[in-house]
C-alpha positions as a LaTeX table, in Angstrom:
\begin{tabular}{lrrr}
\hline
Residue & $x$ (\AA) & $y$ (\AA) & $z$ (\AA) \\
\hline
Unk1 & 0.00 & 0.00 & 0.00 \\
Unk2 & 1.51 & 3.63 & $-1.28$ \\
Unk3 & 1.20 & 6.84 & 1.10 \\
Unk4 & $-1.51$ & 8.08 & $-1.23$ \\
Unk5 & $-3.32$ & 5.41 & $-0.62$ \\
Unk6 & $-3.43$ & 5.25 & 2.65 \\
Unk7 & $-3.55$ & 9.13 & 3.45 \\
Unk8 & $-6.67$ & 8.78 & 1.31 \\
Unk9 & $-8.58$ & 6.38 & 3.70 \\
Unk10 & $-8.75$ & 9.49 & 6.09 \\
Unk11 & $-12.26$ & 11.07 & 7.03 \\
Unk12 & $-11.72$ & 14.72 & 6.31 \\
Unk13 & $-8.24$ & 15.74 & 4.39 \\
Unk14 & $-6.01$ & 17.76 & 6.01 \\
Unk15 & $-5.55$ & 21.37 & 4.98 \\
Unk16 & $-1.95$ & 23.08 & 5.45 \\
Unk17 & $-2.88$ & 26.68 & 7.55 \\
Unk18 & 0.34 & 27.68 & 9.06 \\
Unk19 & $-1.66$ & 31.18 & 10.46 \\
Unk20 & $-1.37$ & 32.72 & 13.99 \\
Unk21 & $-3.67$ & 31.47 & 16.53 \\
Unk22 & $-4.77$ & 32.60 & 19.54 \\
Unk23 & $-5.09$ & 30.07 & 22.09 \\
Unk24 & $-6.47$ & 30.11 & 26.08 \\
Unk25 & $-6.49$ & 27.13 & 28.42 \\
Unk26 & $-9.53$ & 26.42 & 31.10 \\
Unk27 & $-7.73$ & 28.19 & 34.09 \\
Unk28 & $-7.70$ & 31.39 & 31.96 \\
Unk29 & $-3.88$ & 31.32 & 30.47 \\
Unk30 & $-3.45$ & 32.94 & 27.30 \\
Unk31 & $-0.64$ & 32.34 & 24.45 \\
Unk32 & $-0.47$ & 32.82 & 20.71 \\
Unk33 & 0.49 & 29.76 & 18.62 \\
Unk34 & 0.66 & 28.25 & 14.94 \\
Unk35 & $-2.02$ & 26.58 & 13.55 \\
Unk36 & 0.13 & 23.95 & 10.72 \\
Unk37 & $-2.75$ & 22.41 & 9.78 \\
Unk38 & $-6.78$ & 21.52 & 10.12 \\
Unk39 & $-9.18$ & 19.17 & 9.55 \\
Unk40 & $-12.59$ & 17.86 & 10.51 \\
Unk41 & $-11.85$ & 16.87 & 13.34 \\
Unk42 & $-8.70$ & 18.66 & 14.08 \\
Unk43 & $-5.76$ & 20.60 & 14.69 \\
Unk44 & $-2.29$ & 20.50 & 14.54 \\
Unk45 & $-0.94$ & 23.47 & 16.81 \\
Unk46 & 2.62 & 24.85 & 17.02 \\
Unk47 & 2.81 & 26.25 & 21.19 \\
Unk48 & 5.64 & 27.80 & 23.03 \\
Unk49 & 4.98 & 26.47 & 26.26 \\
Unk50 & 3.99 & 22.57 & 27.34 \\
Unk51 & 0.81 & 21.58 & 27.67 \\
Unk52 & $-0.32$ & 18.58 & 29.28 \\
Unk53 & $-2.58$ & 15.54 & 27.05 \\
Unk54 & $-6.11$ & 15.85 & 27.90 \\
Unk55 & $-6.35$ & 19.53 & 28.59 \\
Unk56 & $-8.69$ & 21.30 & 26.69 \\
Unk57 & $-8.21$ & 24.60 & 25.04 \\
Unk58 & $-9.70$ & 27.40 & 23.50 \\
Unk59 & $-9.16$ & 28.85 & 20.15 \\
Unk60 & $-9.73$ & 31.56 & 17.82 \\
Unk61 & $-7.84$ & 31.17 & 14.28 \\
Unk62 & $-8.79$ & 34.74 & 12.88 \\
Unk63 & $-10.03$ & 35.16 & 9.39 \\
Unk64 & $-7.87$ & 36.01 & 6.66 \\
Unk65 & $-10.98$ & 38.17 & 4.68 \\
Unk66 & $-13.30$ & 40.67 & 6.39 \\
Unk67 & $-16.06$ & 38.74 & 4.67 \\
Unk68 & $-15.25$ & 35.15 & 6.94 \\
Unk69 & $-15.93$ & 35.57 & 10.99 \\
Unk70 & $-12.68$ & 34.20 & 12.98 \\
Unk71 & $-13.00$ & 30.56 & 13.58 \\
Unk72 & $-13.31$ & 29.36 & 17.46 \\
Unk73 & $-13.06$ & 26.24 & 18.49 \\
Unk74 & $-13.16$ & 24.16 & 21.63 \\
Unk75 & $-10.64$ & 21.43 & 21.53 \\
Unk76 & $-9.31$ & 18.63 & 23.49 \\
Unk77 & $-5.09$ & 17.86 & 23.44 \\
Unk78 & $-4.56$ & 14.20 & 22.08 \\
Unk79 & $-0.43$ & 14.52 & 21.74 \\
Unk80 & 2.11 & 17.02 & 23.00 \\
Unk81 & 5.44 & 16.22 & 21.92 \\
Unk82 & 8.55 & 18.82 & 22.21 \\
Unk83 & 9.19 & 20.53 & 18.52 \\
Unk84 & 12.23 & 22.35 & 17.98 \\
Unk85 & 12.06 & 25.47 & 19.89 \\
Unk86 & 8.41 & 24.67 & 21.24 \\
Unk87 & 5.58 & 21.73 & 21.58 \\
Unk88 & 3.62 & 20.28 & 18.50 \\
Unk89 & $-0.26$ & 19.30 & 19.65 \\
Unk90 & $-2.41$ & 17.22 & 17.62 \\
Unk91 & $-5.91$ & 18.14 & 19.20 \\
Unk92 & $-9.70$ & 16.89 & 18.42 \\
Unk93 & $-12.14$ & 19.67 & 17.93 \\
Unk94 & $-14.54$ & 19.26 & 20.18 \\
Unk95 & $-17.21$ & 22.22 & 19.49 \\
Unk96 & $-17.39$ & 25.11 & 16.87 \\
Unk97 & $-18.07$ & 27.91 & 18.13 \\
Unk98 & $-21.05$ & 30.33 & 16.42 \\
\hline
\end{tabular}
């Protein structure tokens, strides 16, 4: 089995980002990360500081066009690895925010 063919048994594709996101834990911290890339179901963030599997967080990925509101989100951290100067989450969305 190739790559493609397996990255193509996937629910929702992923879409690169790589924008500025704004990101606040439960106990009210607040940090600005990178969203690398999005799905369905979720996110891969690019974070500064460590933060622990299981927490959940909440996000606002501003729009690039005046036309588009921001998009918030509600998610849930899955993995937290360290990433060269920083931590790399892979997250579930858990609500979208309207």
């Amino acid at each position: 089995m190739s790559m493609r063919d397996y990255s193509e048994k996937r629910d929702f594709h992923r879409m690169q980002v790589n924008s500025e996101i704004d990101v606040t834990t439960k106990d009210g911290r607040s940090f600005k990360g990178v969203c690398r890339d999005l799905s369905g179901t979720g996110m891969q963030l690019h974070v500064d500081q460590p933060v622990a599997v299981g927490e959940e967080l909440y996000t606002i990925l501003p729009s690039a066009s005046e036309a588009f509101p921001p998009f918030e989100t509600s998610l849930k951290v899955l993995r937290s690895a360290p990433d060269g100067n920083g931590f790399l989450l892979g997250t579930a969305i858990l609500e979208v925010k309207h």
